[in-house]
C-alpha positions in Angstrom: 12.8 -6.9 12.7 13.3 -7.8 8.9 11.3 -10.1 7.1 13.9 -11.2 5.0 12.4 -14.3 2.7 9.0 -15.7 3.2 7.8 -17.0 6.8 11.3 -15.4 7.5 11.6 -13.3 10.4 14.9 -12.1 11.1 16.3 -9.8 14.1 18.6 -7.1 12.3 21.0 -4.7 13.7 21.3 -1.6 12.4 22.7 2.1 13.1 20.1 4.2 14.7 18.5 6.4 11.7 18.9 10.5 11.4 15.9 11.9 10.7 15.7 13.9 7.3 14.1 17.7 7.1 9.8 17.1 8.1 10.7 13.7 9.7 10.7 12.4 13.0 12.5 10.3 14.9 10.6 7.7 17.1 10.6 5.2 20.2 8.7 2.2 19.5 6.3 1.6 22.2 3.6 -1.2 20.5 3.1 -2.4 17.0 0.3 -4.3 15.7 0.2 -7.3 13.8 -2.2 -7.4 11.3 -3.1 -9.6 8.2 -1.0 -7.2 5.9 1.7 -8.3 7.3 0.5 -12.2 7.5 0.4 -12.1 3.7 3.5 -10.2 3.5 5.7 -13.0 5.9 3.8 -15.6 3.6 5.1 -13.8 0.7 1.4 -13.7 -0.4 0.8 -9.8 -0.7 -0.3 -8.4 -3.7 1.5 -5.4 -3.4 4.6 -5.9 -2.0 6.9 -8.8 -0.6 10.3 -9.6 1.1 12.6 -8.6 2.3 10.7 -5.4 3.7 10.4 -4.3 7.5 7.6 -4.9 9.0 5.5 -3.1 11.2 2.9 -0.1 10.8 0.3 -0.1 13.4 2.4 1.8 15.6 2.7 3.5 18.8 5.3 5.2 19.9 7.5 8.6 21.3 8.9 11.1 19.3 12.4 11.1 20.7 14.5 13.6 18.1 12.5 15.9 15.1 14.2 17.3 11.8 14.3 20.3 10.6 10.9 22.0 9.6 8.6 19.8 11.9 6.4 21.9 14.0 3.2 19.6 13.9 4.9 17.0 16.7 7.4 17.8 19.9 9.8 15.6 22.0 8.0 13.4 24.0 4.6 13.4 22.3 3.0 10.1 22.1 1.9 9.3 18.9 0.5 6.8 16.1 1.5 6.6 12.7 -0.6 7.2 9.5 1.4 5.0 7.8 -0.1 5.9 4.1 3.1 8.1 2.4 1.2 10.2 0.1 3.3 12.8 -2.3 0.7 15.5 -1.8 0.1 16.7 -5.7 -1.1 13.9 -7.5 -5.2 13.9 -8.3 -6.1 12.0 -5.4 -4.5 14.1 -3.3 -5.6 17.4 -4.2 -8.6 16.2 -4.5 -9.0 15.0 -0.9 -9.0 11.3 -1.9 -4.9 10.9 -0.5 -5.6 7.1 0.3 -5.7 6.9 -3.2 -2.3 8.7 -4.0 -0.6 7.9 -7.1 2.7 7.6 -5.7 2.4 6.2 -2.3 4.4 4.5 -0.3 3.5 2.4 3.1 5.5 2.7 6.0 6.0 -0.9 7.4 4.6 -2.5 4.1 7.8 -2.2 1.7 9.2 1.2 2.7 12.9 1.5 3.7 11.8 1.6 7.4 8.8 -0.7 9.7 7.6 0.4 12.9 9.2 -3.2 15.2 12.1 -1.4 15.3 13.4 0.1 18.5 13.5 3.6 16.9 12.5 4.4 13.4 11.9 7.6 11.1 9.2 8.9 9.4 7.2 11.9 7.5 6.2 14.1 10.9 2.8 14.9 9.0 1.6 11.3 8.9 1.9 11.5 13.3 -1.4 11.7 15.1 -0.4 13.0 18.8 -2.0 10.2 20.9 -5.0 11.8 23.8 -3.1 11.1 27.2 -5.5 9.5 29.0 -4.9 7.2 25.9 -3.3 3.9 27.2 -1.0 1.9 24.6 -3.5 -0.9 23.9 -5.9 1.9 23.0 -3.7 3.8 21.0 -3.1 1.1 19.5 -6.3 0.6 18.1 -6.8 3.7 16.3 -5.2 2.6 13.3 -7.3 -0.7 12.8 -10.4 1.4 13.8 -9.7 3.7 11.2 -9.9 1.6 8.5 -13.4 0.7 8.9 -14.2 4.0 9.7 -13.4 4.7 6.8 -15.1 1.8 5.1 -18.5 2.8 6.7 -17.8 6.3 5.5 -18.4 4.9 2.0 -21.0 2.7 2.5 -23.3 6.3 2.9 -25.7 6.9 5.7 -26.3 3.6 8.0 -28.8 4.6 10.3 -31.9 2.4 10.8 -30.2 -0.5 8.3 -30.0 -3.8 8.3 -25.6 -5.0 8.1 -24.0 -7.9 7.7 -20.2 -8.6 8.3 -18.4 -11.3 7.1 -15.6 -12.4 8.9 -15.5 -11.8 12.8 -11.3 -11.1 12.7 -10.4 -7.6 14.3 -11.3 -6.0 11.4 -14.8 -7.2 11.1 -15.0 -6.6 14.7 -14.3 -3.0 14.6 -16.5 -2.8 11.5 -19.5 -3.9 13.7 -18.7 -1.4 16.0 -18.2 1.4 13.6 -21.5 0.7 12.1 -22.9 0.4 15.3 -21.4 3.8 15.9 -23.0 5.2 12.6 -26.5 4.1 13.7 -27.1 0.9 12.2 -30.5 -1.0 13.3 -28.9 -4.5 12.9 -26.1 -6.6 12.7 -25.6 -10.0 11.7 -21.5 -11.4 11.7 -20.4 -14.5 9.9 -17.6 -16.8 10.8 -16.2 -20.2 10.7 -14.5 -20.0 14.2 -17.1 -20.6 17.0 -14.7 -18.6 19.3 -14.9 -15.7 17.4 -18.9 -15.6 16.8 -19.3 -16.0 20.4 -16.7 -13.1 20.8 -19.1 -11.5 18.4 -21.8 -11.7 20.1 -20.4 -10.6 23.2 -19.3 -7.3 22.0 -22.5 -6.6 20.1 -23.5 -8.6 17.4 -27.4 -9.0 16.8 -27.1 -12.3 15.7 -24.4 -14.9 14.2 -23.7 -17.4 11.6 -21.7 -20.0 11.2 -19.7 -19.1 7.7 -19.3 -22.8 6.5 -23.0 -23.2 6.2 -24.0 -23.8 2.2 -27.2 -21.4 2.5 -25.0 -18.5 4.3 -27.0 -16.3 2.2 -29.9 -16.9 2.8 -29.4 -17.7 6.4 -28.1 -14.3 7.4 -30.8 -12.8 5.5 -33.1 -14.7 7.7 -31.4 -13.6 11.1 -31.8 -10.2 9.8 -35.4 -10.3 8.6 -34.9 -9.2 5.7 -32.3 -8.4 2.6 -29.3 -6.9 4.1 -28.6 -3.0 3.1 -24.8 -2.5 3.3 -22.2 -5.9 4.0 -18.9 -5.5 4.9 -17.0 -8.1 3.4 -13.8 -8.4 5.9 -12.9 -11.5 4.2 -13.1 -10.9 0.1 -12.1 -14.1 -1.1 -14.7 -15.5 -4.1 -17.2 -17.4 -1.3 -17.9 -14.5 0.2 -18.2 -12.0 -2.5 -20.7 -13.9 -3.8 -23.0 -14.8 -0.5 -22.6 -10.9 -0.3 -24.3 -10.4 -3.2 -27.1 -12.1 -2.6 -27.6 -10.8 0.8 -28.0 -7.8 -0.6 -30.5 -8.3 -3.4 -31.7 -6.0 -4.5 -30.8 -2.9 -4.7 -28.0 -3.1 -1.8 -24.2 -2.6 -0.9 -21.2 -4.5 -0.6 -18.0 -3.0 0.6 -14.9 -4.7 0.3 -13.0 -4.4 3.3 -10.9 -7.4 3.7 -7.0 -7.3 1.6 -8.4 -9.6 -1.3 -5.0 -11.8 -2.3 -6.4 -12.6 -5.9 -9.2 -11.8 -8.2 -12.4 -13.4 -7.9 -15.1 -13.0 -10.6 -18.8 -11.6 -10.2 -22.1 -12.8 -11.6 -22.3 -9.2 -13.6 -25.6 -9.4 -15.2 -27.1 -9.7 -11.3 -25.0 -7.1 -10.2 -26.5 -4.9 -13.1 -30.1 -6.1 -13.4 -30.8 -5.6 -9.6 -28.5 -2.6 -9.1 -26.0 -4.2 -6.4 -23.6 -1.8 -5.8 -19.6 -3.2 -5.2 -18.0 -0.5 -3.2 -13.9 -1.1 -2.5 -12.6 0.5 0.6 -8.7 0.8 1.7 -7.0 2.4 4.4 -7.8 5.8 5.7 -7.9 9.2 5.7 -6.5 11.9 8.6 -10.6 12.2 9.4 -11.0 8.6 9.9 -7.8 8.5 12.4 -9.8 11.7 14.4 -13.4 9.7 14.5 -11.5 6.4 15.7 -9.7 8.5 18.4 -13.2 9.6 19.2 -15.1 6.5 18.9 -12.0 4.8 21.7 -12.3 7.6 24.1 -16.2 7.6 24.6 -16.1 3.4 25.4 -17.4 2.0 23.0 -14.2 0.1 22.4 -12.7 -1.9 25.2 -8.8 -2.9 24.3 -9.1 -5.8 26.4 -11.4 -7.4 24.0 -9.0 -6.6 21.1 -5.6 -7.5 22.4 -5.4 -10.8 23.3 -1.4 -11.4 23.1 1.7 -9.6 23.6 5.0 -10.2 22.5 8.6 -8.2 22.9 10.1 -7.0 19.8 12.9 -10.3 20.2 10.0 -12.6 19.7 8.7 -11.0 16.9 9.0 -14.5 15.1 6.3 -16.0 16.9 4.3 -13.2 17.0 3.7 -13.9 13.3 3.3 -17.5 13.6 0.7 -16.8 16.3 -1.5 -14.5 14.1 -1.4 -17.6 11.5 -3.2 -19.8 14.1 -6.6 -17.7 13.7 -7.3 -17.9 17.8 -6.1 -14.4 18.2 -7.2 -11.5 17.7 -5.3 -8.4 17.8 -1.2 -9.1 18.3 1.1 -6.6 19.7 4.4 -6.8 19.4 6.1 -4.1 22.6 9.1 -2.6 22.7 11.7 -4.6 25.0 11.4 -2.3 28.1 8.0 -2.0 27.9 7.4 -5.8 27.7 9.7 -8.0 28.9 7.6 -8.5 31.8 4.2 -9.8 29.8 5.5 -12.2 27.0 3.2 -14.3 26.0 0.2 -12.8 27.5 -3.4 -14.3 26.9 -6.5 -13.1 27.6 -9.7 -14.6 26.6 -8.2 -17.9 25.7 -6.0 -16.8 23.0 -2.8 -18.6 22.6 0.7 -17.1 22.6 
């Protein structure tokens, strides 16, 4: 699959890739669709746009290795860290790779995308999938990893009060992440009543309807007090700002969601009452191991996740399906694996 102008999503054949010394050569079994890509088929990415191939929330079988790769084997299942890091920059010897200086992203501008029926890339960025592990849940380790990560830096949440804004997968998986990590309370925002009752549902303390004027001060008051860390899964200026005044004073905001433009701050605040703005992106290979973990003890159940399935062919409308807001985590399957559940719905999605 090529996105090859914007809302532009093309079917492409091409000759089967070779893979280069430390690559690997692998099956698609699932890819995710996630809001990266949504800005990316809009053409509204801030870091890269079309053409490009889509696709790095992937699943798949390593089929064929090059030369030097002893970290994967024919036939493992695995998911793809899809952050390309060089490996000698700062960052990277200084065990802050997310951060490289010259990175790539496989599926987000980088010759190759995961909804492909075979693809290559760096063996070191493979995570051998657990294999009691079933696709949906492998699938979920990369999106879980991101907030893993994002709770990382947010410092020690046990016994504190959390808000998330934004009940999408990622704000989801936030929630559960800090629930993970100990957190007393949790109050999630949202403008889709569907998704704060999905909320609730899979955890959420309390909710709040995000096109309320007072959405400050309302979650404050469904937590009982000022909120120590939010998550904002949304980072557009509305919500930056409620966050900081759910937090005053003296609390956190981490910036989770893929902010599209820059927003501006109330800066004398943020520096009289000691708000700290924390960004957070992507993931590092200790995030990928504690999401593996978090998936195999319960905590997460796929079905709440995936609520529609497409085959690679229909790629298309899986992209114009993640526009709609109803869903909440897309899969795109590899043609043999899913001819037989296109357009699936659970949970009322639509497909």
């Amino acid at each position: 699959m090529v996105c090859t102008a914007p809302d532009t999503i093309e079917i492409h054949t091409e000759a089967v890739p070779t893979p280069e010394p430390g690559e690997a050569l692998v099956k698609l079994h699932v890819s995710g669709v996630c809001g990266s890509d949504k800005a990316g088929a809009h053409g509204e990415h801030a870091f890269f746009k079309p053409p490009y191939y889509p696709g790095h929330e992937v699943v798949g079988e390593v089929v064929q290795t090059g030369e030097g790769v002893d970290n994967v084997s024919v036939g493992d299942r695995v998911t793809a860290e899809p952050t390309l890091v060089c490996g000698h920059c700062k960052p990277c010897t200084t065990e802050r790779e997310n951060l490289c200086e010259n990175l790539q992203f496989f599926g987000c501008g980088y010759r190759e995308g995961g909804m492909a029926d075979v693809f290559t890339i760096p063996a070191t960025r493979l995570h051998v999938v657990p294999e009691d592990f079933t696709d949906h849940q492998a699938a979920l380790i990369e999106p879980l990893a991101t907030p893993v990560h994002a709770v990382r830096l947010a410092g020690d949440l046990r016994d504190k009060a959390v808000a998330v804004l934004g009940a999408g997968t990622i704000g989801l998986l936030v929630m559960a992440a800090a629930r993970h990590q100990g957190a007393r309370k949790i109050v999630m925002t949202d403008t889709l009543a569907g998704k704060r009752e999905l909320a609730l549902r899979l955890g959420a303390d309390a909710v709040v309807d995000a096109t309320r004027t007072d959405l400050a001060q309302a979650v404050r008051t469904e937590l009982g007090e000022s909120a120590d860390v939010v998550f904002d899964c949304v980072s557009i200026q509305p919500t930056v700002e409620s966050a900081i005044q759910m937090v005053l004073k003296g609390g956190t905001v981490v910036v989770v969601g893929g902010a599209r433009r820059p927003i501006t701050i109330d800066l004398p605040v943020v520096q009289e009452y000691q708000v700290r703005i924390q960004g957070a992106t992507t993931y590092r290979a200790e995030d990928f191991r504690d999401a593996i973990d978090i998936i195999a003890s319960g905590e997460i159940d796929a079905a709440d996740f995936i609520t529609a399935t497409f085959p690679l062919t229909r790629a298309a409308e899986a992209f114009e399906a993640i526009g709609s807001g109803a869903e909440v985590k897309i899969l795109v399957v590899a043609e043999e694996d899913g001819g037989a559940v296109t357009g699936h719905r659970q949970h009322g999605g639509r497909s």
